[in-house]
Every structure is written in structure tokens, then in C-alpha cells.
C-alpha positions, 0 to 999 in steps of 0.5 A: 282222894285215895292213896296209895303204893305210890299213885294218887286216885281222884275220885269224883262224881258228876252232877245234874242239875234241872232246867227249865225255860220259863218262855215255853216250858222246855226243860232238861236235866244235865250237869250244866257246863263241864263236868266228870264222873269216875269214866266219862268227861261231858260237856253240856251243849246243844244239838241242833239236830235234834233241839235237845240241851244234852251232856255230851261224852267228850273224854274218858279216863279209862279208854277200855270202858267208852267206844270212841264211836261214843265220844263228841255226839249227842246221846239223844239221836247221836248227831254230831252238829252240837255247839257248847251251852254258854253262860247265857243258857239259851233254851233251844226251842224259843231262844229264851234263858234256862234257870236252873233250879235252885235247889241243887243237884238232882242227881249224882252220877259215876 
């Protein structure tokens, strides 16, 4: 966090983490649930268009720098039939459950 001349900054960086199904092998690299960077706000749903686990833009905290064309699709064929990842972490190719990769993040990103 930054002060200053009156305001508060939030700095923050969002996180990737790698899935994989242990049922057939599909795999994904995203943050998992909700999360933001400096700009973008994402949520971790599938698409059923095109079967991917996908960090969807859903926010912005700066309006100028992300095209509302841009927000609540999926990045991968920009499709917008997508339904939030649960808990469960279901694989969208064999239904079976994603693990997580307990080494931590794989990326940080802004």
C-alpha cells in the first residue's frame, strides 16, 4: 500500500497457479477463483464453448486501459457461454477434479 497527498494505492498482483486432471491428463494455468492485478479484476470459470478452464476479465480498475468488449468472455475464443469454476474444480473435458500443483504460483502477474 502507498500513501500519499491524501489517497491510498493498493498495489496488488494476481496469481497463477497450474491444474491438472489426473483422469485425462487436461491441464490449465490460472489463478483458480477471483483474483486482480493493478488493471484487470478475473474470475477462474469454464467455457463450454470451447471446454477451456479460463481467467475471465470481469472488472477493471482503471476504465481507459480494457474495452468493455473485453470484459465477461473467454479469452481463448471469445465466447461468452462460461459458468464460474467451483470449489469442486471440475475438469471440463471428464468431469473429474483438478489438483492444484502444490508448489505454489507459477506466475505473478499486473
Amino acid at each position: 500500500m502507498r500513501h500519499g497527498a491524501g489517497r491510498v494505492l493498493l498495489l496488488c498482483m494476481g496469481s497463477l497457479y497450474a491444474f491438472c486432471c489426473p483422469g485425462c491428463g487436461y491441464s490449465a494455468e490460472v489463478s483458480g477463483g477471483a483474483d486482480c492485478g493493478f488493471v484487470a479484476q478475473t474470475e477462474t470459470m469454464i467455457c463450454t464453448t470451447c471446454r477451456e478452464v479460463v481467467d475471465v476479465t470481469v472488472g477493471t480498475r482503471i476504465p481507459a486501459l480494457i474495452s468493455t468488449d473485453e470484459l465477461n468472455q473467454c479469452p481463448e475464443c471469445e465466447g461468452n457461454d462460461l459458468t464460474p469454476w467451483d470449489e469442486s474444480r471440475p475438469c471440463p473435458r471428464c468431469k473429474g477434479t483438478m489438483e492444484v500443483n502444490p508448489t505454489g504460483p507459477t506466475t505473478l502477474w499486473d
